[in-house]
N, C-alpha and C positions, 0 to 999 in steps of 0.2 A: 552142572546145575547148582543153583546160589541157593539158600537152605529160606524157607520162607520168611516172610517178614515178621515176626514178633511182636505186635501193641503193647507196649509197660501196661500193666492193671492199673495205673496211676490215670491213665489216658481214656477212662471211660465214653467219653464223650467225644466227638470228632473234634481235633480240633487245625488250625491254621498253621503254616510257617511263623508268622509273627508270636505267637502263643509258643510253638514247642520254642523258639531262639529264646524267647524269656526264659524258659525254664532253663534252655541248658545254660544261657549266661547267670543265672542264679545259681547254677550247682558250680558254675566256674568260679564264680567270685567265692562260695563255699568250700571249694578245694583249695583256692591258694590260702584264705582264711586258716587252714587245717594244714596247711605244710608249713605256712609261717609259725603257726603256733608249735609245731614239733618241733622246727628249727631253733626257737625259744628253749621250749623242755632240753632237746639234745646238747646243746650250748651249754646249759645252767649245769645238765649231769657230766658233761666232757671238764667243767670248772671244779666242780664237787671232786670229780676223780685227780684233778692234776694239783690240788690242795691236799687230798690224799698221801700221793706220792705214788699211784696208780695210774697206768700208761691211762694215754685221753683216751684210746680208743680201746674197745674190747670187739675184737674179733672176732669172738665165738658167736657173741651177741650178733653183730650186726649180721653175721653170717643167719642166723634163725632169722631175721628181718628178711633176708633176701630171696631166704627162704619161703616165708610166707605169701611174700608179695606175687612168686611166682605159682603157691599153690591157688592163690587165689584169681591171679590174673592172666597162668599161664607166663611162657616166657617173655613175651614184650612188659608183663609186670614184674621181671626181676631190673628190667631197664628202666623202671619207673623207680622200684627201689633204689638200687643206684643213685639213680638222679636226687632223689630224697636224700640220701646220706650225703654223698657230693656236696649237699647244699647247706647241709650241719654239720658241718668242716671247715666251712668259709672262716677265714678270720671278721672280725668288726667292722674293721672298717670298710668292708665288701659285703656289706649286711644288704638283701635284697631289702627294697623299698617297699613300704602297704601300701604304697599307690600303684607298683608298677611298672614304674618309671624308672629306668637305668641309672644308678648313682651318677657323678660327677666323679671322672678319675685324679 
């Protein structure tokens, strides 16, 4: 038996297919928004740290990231973490694009 369907409180109002696809393509365009900019921040502090003279990575750390991702999402959100960190590892010139668009190899 499938667990009932949930309405967001966001969702007062009945509304269409067309309507709820905006919304979720708005919270998508808002999520990559918010990994690109982390990938920024993580980038800028992995430089800070290796100007240091302190490993790029700290593992304790990311380890609590993974951590979190999964209290908060369960475990398919410590694979979303991952993928986060995975992606603020990339060297420069594998920088994902703000359009979307697969770099040129």
């Amino acid at each position: 038996m499938s667990p009932a369907l949930e309405v967001p409180p966001d969702l007062t109002e009945a509304m269409g297919e067309p309507e709820i696809r905006a919304l979720l393509s708005d919270l998508d365009g808002k999520i990559v928004s918010m990994v690109l900019r982390r990938v920024e921040l993580a980038r800028y502090d992995q430089s800070l740290r290796r100007l240091s003279g302190m490993p790029v990575s700290d593992l304790a750390w990311e380890n609590g990231v993974l951590e979190r991702y999964g209290d908060e999402l369960g475990r398919k959100g410590v694979d979303i973490g991952r993928a986060v960190l995975a992606l603020s590892r990339l060297r420069a010139e594998h920088r994902p694009s703000r359009q979307g668009a697969p770099e040129p190899e």
